[in-house]
N, C-alpha and C positions, 0 to 999 in steps of 0.2 A: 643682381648677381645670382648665379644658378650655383647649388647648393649638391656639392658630392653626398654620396650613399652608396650603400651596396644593391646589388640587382642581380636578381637568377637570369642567366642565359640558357635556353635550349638547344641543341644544336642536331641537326642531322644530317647524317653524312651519303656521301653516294657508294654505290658498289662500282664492279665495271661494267654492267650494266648501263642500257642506255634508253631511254623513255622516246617516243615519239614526239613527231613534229606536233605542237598547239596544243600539248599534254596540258590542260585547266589542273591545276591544284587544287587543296584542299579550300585553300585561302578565296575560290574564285569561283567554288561551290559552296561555302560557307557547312554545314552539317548535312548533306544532302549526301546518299550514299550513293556508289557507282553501281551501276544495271546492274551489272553481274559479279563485282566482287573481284580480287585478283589470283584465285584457284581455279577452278575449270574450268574447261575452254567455255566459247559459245555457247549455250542453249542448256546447260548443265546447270544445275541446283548447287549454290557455294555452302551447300552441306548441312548437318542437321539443324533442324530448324531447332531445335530445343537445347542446344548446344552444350553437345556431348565433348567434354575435355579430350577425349582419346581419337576424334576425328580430326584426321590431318587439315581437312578443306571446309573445319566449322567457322565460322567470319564471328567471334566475339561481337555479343551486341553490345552501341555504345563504343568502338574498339578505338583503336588509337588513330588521330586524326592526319595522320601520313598514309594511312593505309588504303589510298587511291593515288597515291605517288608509284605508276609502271616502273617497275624496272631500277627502283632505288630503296635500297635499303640502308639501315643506319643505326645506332643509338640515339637516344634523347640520352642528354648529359645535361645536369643542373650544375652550373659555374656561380661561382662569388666572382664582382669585378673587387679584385681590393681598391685598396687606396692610392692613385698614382703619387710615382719618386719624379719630383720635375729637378731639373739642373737646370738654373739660371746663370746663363755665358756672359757676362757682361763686357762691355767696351769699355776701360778706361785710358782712352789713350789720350795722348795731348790734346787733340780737337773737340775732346768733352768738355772741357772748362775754356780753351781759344774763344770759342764760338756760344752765342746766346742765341735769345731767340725768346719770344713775347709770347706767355698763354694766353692762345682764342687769337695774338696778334694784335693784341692789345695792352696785355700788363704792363709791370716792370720788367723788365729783362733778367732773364734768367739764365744759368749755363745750362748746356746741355745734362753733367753730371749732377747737375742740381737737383732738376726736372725727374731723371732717372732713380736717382736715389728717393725722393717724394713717391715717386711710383712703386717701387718695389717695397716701401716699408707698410706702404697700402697694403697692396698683393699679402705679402708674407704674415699681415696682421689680419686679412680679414679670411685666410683660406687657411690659418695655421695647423687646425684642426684637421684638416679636409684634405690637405695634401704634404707629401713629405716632400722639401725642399731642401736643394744642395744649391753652393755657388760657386763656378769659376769663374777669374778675375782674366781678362788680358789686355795688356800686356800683367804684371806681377805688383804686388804693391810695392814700392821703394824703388821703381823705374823712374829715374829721371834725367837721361842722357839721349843723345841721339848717334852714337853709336850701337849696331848690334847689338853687343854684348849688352850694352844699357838701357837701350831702346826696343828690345822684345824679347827679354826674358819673362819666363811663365815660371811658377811656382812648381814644386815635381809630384803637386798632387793635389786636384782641388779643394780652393781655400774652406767651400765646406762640404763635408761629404751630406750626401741626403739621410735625412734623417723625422722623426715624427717629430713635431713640435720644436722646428729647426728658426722661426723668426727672428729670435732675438740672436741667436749664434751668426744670422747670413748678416744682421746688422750692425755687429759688431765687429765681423771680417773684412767690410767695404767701408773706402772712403767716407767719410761724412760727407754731407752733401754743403760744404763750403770748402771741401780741400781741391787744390789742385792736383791735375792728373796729369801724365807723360807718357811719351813712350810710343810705341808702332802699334799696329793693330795686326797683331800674331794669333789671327782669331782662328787659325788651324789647332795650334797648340793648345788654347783654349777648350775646344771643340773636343779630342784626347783627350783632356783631364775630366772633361764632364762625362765624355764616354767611361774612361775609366771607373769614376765614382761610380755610375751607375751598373755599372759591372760586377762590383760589389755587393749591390743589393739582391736579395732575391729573385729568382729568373721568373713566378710565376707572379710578380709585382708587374702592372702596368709599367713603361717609362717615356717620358719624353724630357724633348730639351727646348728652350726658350730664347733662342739669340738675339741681341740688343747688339745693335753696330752703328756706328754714324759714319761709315767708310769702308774701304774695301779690305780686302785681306791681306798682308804685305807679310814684310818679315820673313822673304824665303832664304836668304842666308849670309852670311857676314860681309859679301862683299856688292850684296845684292837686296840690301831692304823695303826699298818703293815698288817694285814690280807686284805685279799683281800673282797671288801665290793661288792658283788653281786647285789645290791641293785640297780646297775647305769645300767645293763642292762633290770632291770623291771623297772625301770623310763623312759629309751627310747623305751621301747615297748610302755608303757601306754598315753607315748604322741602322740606316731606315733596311737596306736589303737582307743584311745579315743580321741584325740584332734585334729587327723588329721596336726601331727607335725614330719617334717619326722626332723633326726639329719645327720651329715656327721661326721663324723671320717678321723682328722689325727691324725698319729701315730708318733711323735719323736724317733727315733733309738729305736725301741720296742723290748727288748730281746725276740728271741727264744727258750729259755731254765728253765726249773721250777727254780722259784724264791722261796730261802728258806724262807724268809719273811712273802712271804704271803701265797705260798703254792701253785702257780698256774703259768700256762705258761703265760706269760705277751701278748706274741701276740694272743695265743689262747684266750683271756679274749677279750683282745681289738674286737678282730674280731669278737666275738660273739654280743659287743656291738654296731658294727655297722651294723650285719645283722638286731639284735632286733630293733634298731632305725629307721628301713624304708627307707635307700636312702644308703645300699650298693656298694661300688665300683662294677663293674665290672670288672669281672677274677677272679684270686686264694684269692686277699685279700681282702676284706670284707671294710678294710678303708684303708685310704692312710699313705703308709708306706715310710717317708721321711729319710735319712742318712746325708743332710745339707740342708744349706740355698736355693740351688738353685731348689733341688725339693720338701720345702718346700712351694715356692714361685709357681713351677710350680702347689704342689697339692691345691694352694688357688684360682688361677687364674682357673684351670679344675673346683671345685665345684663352682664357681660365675659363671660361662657359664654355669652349671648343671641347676641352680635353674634359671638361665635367660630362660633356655627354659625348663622350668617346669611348667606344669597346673593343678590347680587343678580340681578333678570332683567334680561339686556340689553333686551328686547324685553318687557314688558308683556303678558299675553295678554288678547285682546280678548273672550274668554268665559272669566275668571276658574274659574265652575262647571264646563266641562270639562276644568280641564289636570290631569292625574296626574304624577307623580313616581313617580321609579325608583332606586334604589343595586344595584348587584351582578347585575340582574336582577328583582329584586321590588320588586314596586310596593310604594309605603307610602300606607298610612290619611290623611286628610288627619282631622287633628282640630281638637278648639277649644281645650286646655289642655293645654299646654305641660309645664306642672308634673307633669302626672298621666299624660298617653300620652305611646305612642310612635309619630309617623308627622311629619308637617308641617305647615304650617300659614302662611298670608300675614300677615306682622307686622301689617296694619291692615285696618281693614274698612271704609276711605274711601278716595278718591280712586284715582290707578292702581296696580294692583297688580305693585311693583316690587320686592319682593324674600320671601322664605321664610325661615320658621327652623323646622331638622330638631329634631325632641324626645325627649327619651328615647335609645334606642337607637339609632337613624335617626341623633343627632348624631354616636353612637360611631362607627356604621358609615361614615357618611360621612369619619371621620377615616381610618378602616382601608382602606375603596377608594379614598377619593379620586378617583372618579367619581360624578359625578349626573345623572341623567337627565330630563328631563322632556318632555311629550308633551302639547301645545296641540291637542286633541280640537278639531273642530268641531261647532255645535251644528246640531240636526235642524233641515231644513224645516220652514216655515209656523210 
């Protein structure tokens, strides 16, 4: 399990300025200084050699290490990440305790809500420190009808707001892991309350959100509760787009076959819902697709390392394809999968691009210096 901390980020920005094509950075000449400096033109002397404070075109020896970046100028800015507010969404709906299912596929059988609750008291006891946790339930606790009104009502305010050292309050708000559960899976209204809570929190606080589902999204209105409620994939775009709120998707044994109910493939749904949320698996499934307890556990333990080495950018780069990152000095690789390199990489491939996650070794190292760099390139003329 990787281990939260705080960490200095640098950051430098562009002007309107715009750098030439195959412009080599700093990072790709390592200390090596440019021929002639970025003051006068060709063939000119970048000023006095003894370096006279009052000459405009003196080049500081030793100077700052962007200072062969053409045509981009910027502050270094030194950031704390604080400590992420995670909101845990939970599914309690009927089909959590209906349905079991064997850890490894072998145990004794377990409920689904079983399994769930054994995970999260893991989660929440071994990161208590490390991250402030909130938790929204849906449908609501004391659901247990299968009319609307009883079958997907949500609480008017998540059952726990985020808070430091929030473990034992989230396990004492949710089901034991031997009760029976009811109800629709009104996992839009869910979704709002957790947005909500974290809305609450301070705006310069990391946030994410964690949704646990074992079905689709229903519950779109009193005379209409099986249909598939679309709604939860423009809630996790609008928090990842506007609020800088990425979500994670697991998937509970998610049928791959149209569901007459609602009218829709349950995984093709789900997966849509976690491209739109901003923090995508890597590979074919879009969110984490578990079949028992044991890679339920593994996909809760992979997204808590995800978000431990996740940064946000204060600042969005507005050419996404030229920013590079830097730890200790060395640039790292921007890759595509997480799971397999080692370099960086932007949690979503929509909307603004508001935060990274280091992979591989890049996370380790980032633990070890606790400095990250990054270097908003401008892009070429014309």
């Amino acid at each position: 399990r990787l281990v939260l901390g705080l960490c200095s980020i640098a950051l430098v920005g562009c002007d309107d300025r715009e750098s030439p094509v195959g412009f080599a950075g700093p990072w790709e000449h390592g200390d090596a200084e440019p021929e002639d400096g970025d003051g006068p033109p060709d063939g000119e002397p970048d000023g006095d050699p003894n370096g006279d404070p009052d000459d405009p075109n003196d080049e500081p020896q030793g100077g700052n290490p962007w200072d062969d970046l053409p045509g981009c100028t910027g502050e270094v800015m030194t950031l704390d990440v604080e400590t992420p507010n995670v909101m845990l969404v939970l599914d309690k709906s009927g089909s959590m305790t209906r349905n079991t299912w064997r850890p490894g596929g072998t145990g004794d059988p377990e409920t689904r809500w079983s399994s769930l609750h054994e995970v999260v008291t893991d989660l929440v006891t071994t990161f208590d420190t490390r991250v402030n946790f909130g938790a929204a339930l849906f449908p609501a606790t004391g659901i247990d009808g299968e009319v609307f009104e009883a079958a997907c009502g949500v609480a008017d305010a998540a059952e726990v707001p985020v808070a430091p050292g929030n473990g034992a309050a989230i396990l004492a708000a949710i089901p034991a892991g031997d009760a029976a559960t009811h109800g629709g899976t009104p996992a839009t209204a869910g979704i709002l309350n957790a947005l909500d809570a974290l809305g609450d929190a301070p705006e310069n606080e990391p946030a994410a959100m964690i949704l646990v589902t074992d079905g689709i999204a229903n519950c779109t209105g009193p005379d209409d509760i099986r249909s598939y409620d679309a709604g939860l994939a423009q809630a996790v775009k609008d928090a990842y787009d506007h609020d800088r709120i990425p979500t994670y998707v697991v998937g509970i044994d998610i049928a791959d076959t149209l569901d007459d109910a609602s009218g829709v493939n349950p995984r093709e749904a789900l997966d849509d819902v976690a491209r739109q949320g901003g923090a995508p698996r890597p590979g074919n499934d879009a969110f984490y697709s578990v079949a028992d307890s044991v890679e339920l556990t593994a996909a809760m333990d992979d997204i808590a390392a995800r978000i431990a080495c996740t940064v946000d950018l204060p600042t969005p780069p507005s050419e996404p394809n030229f920013m590079q990152v830097s730890i200790g000095g060395t640039m790292l690789d921007h890759v595509d999968d997480c799971n397999t390199e080692n370099g960086w990489r932007f949690t979503a491939d929509h909307g603004p691009r508001t935060n990274i996650e280091l992979c591989g070794t890049a996370c380790t190292d980032l633990r070890a210096e606790r400095t990250l760099e990054t270097k908003y390139s401008c892009p070429p003329e014309g």
